[in-house]
C-alpha positions as CSV (number, residue, x, y, z in Angstrom):
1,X,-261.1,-85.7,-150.3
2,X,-259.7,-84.1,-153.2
3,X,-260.8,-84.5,-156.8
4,X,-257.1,-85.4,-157.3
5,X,-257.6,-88.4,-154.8
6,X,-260.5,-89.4,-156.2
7,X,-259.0,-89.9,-159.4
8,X,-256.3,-91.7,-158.1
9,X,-258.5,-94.2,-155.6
10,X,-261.1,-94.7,-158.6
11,X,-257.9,-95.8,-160.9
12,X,-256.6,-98.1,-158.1
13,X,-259.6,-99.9,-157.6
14,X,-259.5,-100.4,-161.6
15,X,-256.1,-101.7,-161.6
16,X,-256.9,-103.9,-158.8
17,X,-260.3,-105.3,-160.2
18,X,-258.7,-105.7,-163.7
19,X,-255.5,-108.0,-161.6
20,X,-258.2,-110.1,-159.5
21,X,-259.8,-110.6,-163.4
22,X,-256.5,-112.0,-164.3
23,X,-256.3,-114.2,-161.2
24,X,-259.5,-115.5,-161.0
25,X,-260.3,-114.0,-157.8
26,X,-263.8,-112.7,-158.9
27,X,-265.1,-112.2,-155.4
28,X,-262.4,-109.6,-154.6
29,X,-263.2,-107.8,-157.7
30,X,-266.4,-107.6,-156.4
31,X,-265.1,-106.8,-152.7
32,X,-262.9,-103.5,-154.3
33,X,-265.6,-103.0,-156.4
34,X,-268.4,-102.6,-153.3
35,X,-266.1,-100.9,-151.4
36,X,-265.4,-98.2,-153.9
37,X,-269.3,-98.0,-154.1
38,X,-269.6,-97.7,-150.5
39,X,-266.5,-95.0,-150.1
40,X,-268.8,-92.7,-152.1
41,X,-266.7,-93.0,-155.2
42,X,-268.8,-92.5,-158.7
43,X,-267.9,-95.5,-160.5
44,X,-268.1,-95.3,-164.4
45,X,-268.1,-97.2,-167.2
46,X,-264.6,-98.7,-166.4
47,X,-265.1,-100.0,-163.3
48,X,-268.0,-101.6,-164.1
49,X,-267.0,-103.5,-167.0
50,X,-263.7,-104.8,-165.3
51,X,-266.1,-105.9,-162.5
52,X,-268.6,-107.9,-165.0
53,X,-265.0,-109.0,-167.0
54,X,-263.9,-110.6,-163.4
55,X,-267.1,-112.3,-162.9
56,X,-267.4,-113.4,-166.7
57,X,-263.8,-115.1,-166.6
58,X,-264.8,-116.8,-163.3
59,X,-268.0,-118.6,-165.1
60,X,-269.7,-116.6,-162.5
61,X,-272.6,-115.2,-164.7
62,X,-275.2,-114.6,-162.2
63,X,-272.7,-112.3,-160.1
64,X,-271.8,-110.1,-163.6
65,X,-275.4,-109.8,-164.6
66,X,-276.1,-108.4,-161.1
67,X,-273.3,-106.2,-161.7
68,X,-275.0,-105.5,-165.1
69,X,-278.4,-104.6,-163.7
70,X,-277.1,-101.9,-161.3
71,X,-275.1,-100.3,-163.9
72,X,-278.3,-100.3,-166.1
73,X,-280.2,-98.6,-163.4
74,X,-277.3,-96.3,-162.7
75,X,-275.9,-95.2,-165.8
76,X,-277.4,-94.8,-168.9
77,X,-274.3,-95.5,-170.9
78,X,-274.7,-99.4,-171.8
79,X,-272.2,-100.1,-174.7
80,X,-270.7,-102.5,-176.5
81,X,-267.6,-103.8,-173.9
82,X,-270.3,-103.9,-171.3
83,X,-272.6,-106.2,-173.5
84,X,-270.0,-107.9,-174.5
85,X,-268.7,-108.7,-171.0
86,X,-272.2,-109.6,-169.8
87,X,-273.0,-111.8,-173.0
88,X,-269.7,-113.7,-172.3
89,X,-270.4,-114.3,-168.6
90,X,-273.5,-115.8,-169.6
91,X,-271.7,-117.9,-172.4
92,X,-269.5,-119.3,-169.9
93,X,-272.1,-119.8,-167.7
94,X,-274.3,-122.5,-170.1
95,X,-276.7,-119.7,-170.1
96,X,-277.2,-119.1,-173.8
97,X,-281.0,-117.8,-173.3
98,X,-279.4,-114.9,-170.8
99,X,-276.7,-114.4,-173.6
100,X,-279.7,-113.8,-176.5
101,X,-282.0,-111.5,-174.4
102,X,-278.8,-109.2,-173.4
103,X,-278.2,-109.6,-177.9
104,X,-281.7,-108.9,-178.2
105,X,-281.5,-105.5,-175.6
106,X,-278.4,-104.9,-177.0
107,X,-280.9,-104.3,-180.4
108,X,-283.4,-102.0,-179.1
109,X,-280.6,-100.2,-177.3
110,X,-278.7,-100.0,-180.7
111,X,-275.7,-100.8,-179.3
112,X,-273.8,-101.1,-182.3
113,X,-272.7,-105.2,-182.2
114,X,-268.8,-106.1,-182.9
115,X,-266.9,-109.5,-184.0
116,X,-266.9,-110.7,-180.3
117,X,-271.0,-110.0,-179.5
């Protein structure tokens, strides 16, 4: 597969985990989300914080903290949409002691906070 095609999958599976967000259909953001994993597609930044989004909208704040812990362990590059995303899952979730230890990471990580963390 071409880089080319790549590009163009990895921006598919974006635009269709960013529509399930908008639908509520968190478990098929997950589904495009673990296929494009298991297709051998690198998945940045992007893809993971539409995934955690998904999940966050959906109250389901144990699936976008998953999603948060491999992205930890996969990429470096925690910022402030990602926190954000993960800190609102929680939120939604009743889990306001998940929200302050992901504010308190977010701190030692000096991830510069914003008007919505």
């Amino acid at each position: 597969m071409g880089q080319q095609e790549l590009e163009v999958g990895l921006t598919a599976c974006i635009a269709a985990i960013a529509a399930c967000e908008r639908g509520g259909q968190w478990a098929r953001a997950l589904l495009f989300f673990c296929a494009t994993l298991q297709g051998g597609t690198e998945c940045g930044t992007i893809t993971h914080n539409a995934t955690i989004s998904a999940c966050a909208k959906s109250s389901e704040w144990e699936q976008a903290m998953h999603v948060f812990s491999w992205m930890a362990l996969l990429l470096a590059e925690l910022g402030t949409v990602t926190f954000g995303a993960a800190i609102s899952a929680c939120e939604k979730g009743g889990e306001w002691e998940h929200s302050l230890q992901l504010f308190t990471a977010m701190a030692l990580r000096q991830v510069r906070s914003n008007t919505i963390t």
